[in-house]
C-alpha angles and dihedrals in degrees: 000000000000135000090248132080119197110210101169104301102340122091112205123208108237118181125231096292099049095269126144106246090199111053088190088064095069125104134142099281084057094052081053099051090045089048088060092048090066099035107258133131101216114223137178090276088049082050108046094055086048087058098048085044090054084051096047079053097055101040093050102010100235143081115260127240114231100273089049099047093049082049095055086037099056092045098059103019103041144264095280095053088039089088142107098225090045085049088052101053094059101038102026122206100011117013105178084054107046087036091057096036084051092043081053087241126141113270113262117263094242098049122116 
């Protein structure tokens, strides 16, 4: 993959992982553009989670590990999408990673 995303005519900086390397250039057409490069149709459901992720950011400027993120999820979405395998199934392998690289957040520190 390269280091580049093309979102109309705009090309975006990522870093070696896929991240944004500029938060301020995300907006919902580059989640779904990162979303393409791993394979993934965003829906509201995707959305929704990118959005909640974008708020955990703001309010504690970081991205949260796993536990943390279920836990987030749980408060503000409810007890049935506050969950890892629901989690999983929308961001498969690492959630609280893809969901964060796709959110252009920064990936989370405990994240391999």
């Amino acid at each position: 993959m390269s280091n580049e995303l093309k979102v109309g005519t705009r090309r975006l900086a990522l870093d070696k992982d896929g991240f944004l390397r500029d938060r301020s250039d995300w907006d919902p057409a580059v989640a779904s553009a990162l979303a393409e490069r791993e394979g993934i149709e965003l829906t509201p459901a995707h959305m929704e989670v990118i959005d909640l992720l974008r708020q955990f950011h703001a309010e504690f400027q970081l991205s949260p590990a796993m536990r943390p993120l279920v836990k987030y999820v749980g408060q503000h979405l409810g007890a049935d999408k506050g969950k890892s395998m629901y989690l999983l199934q929308l961001f498969p392998g690492s959630p609280a990673k893809l969901a964060s690289k796709l959110a252009g957040l920064p990936k989370p520190d405990n994240c391999l």
